[in-house]
C-alpha positions in Angstrom: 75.7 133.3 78.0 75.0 131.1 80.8 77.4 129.4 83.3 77.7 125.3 81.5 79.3 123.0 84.0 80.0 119.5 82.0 81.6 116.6 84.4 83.2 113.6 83.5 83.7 113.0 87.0 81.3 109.5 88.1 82.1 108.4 91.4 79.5 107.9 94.3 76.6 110.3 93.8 78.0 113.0 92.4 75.8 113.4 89.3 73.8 116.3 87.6 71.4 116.0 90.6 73.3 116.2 93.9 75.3 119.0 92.0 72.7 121.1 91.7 71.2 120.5 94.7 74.6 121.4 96.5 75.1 124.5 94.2 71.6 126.4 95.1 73.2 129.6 94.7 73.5 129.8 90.8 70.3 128.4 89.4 70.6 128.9 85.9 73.7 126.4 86.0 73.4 124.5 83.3 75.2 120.8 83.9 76.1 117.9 81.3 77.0 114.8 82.7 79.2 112.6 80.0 79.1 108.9 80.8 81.8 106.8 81.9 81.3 104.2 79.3 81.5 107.3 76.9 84.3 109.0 74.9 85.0 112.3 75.8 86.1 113.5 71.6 82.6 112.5 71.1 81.1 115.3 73.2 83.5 118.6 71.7 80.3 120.8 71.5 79.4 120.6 75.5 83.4 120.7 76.1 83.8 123.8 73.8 80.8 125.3 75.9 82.1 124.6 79.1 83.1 127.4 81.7 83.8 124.5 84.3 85.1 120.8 83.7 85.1 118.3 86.5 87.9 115.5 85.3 87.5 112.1 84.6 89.5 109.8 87.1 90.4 107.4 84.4 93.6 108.0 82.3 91.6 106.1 79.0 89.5 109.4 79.3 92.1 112.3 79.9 90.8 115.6 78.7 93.9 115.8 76.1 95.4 118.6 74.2 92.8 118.5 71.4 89.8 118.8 73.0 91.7 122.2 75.5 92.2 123.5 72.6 88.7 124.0 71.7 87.7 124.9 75.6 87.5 128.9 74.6 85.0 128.8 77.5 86.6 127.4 80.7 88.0 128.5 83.5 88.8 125.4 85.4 89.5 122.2 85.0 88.9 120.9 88.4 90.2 117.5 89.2 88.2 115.9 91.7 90.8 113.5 93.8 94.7 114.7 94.7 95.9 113.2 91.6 95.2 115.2 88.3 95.8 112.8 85.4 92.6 113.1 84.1 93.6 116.4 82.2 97.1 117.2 80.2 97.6 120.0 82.6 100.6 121.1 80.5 98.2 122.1 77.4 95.6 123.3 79.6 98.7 126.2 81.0 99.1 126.8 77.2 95.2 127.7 76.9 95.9 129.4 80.0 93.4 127.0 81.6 93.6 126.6 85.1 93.7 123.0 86.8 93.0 122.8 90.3 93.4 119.4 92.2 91.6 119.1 96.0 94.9 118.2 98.4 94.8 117.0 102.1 90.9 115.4 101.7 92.0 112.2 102.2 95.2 113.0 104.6 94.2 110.9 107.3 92.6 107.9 105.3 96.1 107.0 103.8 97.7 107.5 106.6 96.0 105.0 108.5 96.0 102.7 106.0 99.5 102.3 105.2 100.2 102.1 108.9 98.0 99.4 109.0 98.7 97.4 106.0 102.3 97.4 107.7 101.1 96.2 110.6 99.0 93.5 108.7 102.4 92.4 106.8 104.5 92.5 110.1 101.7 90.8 112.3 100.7 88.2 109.2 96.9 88.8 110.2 95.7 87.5 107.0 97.6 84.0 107.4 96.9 83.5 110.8 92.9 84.3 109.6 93.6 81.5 107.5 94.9 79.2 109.8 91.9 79.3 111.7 89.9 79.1 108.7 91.5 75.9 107.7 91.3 73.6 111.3 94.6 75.2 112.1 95.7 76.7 115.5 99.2 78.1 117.3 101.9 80.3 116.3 104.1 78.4 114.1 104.6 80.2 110.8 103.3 83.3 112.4 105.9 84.6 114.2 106.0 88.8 113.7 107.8 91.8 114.3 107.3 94.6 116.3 106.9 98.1 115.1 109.0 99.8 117.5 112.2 97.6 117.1 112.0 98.8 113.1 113.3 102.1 111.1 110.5 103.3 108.5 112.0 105.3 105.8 109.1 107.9 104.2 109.9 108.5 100.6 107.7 111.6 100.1 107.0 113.7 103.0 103.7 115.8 101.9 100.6 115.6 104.1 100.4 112.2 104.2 103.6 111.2 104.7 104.3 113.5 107.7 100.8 111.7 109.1 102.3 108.8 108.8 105.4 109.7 110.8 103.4 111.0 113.5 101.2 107.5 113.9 105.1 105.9 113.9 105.6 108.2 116.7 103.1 106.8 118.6 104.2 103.2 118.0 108.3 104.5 119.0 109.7 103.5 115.6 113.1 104.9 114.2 111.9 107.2 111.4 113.7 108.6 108.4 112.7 110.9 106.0 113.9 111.9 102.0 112.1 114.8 100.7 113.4 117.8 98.2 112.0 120.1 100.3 112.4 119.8 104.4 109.3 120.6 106.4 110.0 119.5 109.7 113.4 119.9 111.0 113.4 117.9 113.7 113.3 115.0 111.5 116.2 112.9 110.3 116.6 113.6 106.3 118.4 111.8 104.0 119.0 110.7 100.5 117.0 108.1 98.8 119.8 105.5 98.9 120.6 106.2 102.7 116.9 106.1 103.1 117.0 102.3 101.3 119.6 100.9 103.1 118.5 102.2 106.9 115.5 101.5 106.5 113.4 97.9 107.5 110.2 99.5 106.0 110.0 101.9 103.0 107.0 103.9 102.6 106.3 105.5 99.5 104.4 109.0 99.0 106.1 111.0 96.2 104.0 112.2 93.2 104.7 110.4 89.6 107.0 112.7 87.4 109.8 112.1 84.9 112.3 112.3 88.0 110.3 109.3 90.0 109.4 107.1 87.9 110.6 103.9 88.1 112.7 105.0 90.9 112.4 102.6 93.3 113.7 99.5 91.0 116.1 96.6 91.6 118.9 99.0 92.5 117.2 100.6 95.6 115.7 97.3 96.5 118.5 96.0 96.8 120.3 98.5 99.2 117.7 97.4 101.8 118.5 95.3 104.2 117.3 91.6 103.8 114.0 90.8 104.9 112.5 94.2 104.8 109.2 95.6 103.1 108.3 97.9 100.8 104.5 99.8 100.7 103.0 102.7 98.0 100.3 104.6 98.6 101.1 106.9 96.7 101.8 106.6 92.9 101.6 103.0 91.1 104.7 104.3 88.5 107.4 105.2 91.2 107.6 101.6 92.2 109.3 99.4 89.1 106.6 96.0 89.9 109.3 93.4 88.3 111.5 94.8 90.6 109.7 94.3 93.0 108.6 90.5 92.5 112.1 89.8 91.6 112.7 91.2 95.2 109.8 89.1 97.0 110.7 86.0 95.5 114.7 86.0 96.3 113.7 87.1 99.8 115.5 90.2 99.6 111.8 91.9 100.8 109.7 89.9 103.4 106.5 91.6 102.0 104.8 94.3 100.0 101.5 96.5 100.8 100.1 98.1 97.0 97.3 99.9 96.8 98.1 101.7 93.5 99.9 100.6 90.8 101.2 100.9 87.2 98.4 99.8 85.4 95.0 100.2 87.0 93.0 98.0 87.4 95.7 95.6 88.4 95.5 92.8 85.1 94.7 90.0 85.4 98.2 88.1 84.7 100.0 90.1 87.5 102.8 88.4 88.9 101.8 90.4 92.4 98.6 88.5 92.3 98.1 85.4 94.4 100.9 85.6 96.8 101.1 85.2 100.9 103.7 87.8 100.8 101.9 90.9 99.3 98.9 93.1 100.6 96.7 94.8 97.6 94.1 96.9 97.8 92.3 98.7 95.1 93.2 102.2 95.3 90.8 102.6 98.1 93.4 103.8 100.9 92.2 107.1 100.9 88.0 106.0 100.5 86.7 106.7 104.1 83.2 108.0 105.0 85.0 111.2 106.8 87.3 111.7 103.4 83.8 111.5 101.3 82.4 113.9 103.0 85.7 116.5 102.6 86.0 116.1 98.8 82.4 117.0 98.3 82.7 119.9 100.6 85.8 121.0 98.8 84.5 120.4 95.5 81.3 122.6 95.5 83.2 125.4 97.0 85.5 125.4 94.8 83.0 125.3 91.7 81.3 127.6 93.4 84.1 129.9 94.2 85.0 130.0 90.5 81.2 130.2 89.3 81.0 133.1 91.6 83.6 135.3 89.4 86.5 134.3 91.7 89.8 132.9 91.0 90.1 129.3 91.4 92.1 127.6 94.5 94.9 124.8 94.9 95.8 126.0 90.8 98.7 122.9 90.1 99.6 124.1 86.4 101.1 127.9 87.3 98.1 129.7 85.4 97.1 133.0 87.1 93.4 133.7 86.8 91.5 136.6 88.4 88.5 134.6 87.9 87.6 135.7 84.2 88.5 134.0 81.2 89.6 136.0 78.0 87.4 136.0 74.9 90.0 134.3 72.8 88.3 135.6 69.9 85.2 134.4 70.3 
């Protein structure tokens, strides 16, 4: 039976198409694209055929426990993006299905972004734009702060957020770290409340799980010092958004940078909407031409890796595959 690749993945250009073109070494490949307008339950033949999925990036279309357990086929769920909450990676270990994610594409993209949405909050860029814009000129009401007189707390200190301490390096800012798992011990660690109250900027970068979410509510808010800021780039969930507000409208925070959040897209009737005091950006801190480029190159070899009879790479469910995938009965 032939290799079936179905993807649920639609972002950019990577359809049926480019895939095969980028795949030339397996010509019989047989792909089935499934629409993003369209409901995954309704497609359980091409899933149940399936000996690679690419996964949706949209939650509404999470390849859920049902439709694994009918995916006698597959051996890999490959998310396509750092996050993997297109899948119920849980019931995929179950169907000993392995889910890989692609990690460190985008490293540098985020990086620079949250350093400069902090310097767009500290330097008030977007108002003094405005200014101008308006008939306005001079520096009243835009008087800023300088990065190197601050301490930056990084919540999270993965990739990105070990990037982002060495661009605060650069700029001679006070830098704090909390992280379960030390990496670089030259760095100063410390707990998440320490972090909170030393710190003039927090940075978030810790993955979404039962232990972070909602973490950073009104009670660590309010251990920071008056005045301060708060920015995620990393998972909309670990910041509590009422929390936050609550926060930017008692002047406890100065400002905010978002560019993920709880519910995505941002509704409509968000409080964060329409404020002076908050930078958003639609989950597009890690979208860079040079980051484009990475995910497609790590993409096709790891399809191709896996299409090849090898096991897969960057596995982030615990399954153990040498590549083939039992019968299951069938």
């Amino acid at each position: 039976m032939s290799e079936h690749l179905v993807t649920l993945y639609h972002l950019n250009d990577l359809g049926a198409d480019e895939l095969r073109r980028l795949l030339p070494g397996h010509p019989d490949l047989r792909i089935t694209e499934i629409g993003p307008d369209e409901d995954p339950h309704d497609h359980r033949d091409a899933l149940a055929d399936a000996t690679i999925v690419l996964a949706p990036l949209e939650k509404e279309r999470r390849i859920t426990a049902e439709l694994l357990d009918g995916m006698r086929r597959c051996r890999l769920v490959q998310s396509v993006a750092v996050g993997f909450d297109g899948v119920d990676h849980h019931a995929a270990a179950e169907h000993s299905i392995p889910v890989a994610n692609i990690p460190g594409f985008n490293t540098d993209a985020v990086a620079d972004w949250t350093v400069g949405a902090l310097l767009s909050l500290l330097r008030r860029y977007a108002a003094g734009h405005a200014k101008i814009e308006s008939g306005g000129w001079g520096p009243e009401g835009l008087r800023g702060r300088d990065l190197s007189a601050l301490t930056v707390g990084i919540a999270g200190f993965g990739s990105i957020g070990r990037a982002v301490a060495r661009r605060l390096d650069g700029f001679g800012s006070d830098v704090l770290v909390h992280d379960p798992v030390p990496s670089e011990p030259d760095r100063t660690y410390v707990g998440l409340d320490d972090l909170a109250a030393r710190s003039d900027v927090l940075t978030l970068h810790m993955p979404l799980n039962e232990a972070t979410r909602g973490v950073v509510g009104d009670a660590l808010l309010s251990r920071m010092p008056r005045g301060s800021y708060v920015l995620n780039a990393g998972r909309g969930g670990v910041l509590d958004e009422d929390a936050l507000v609550k926060a930017l409208d008692s002047g406890q925070l100065a400002g905010a940078a978002l560019d993920v959040f709880a519910e995505e897209p941002l509704p409509a009737d968000s409080p964060l909407r329409g404020r002076s005091d908050v930078l958003l950006t639609p989950h597009t801190a890690g979208v860079t031409v040079e980051a484009y480029h990475a995910i497609r190159a790590r993409l096709v070899e790891s399809v191709d890796r896996v299409l090849s009879g090898e096991a897969p790479r960057n596995v982030v469910n615990g399954v153990i595959s040498d590549g083939v995938r039992p019968s299951a009965g069938v």
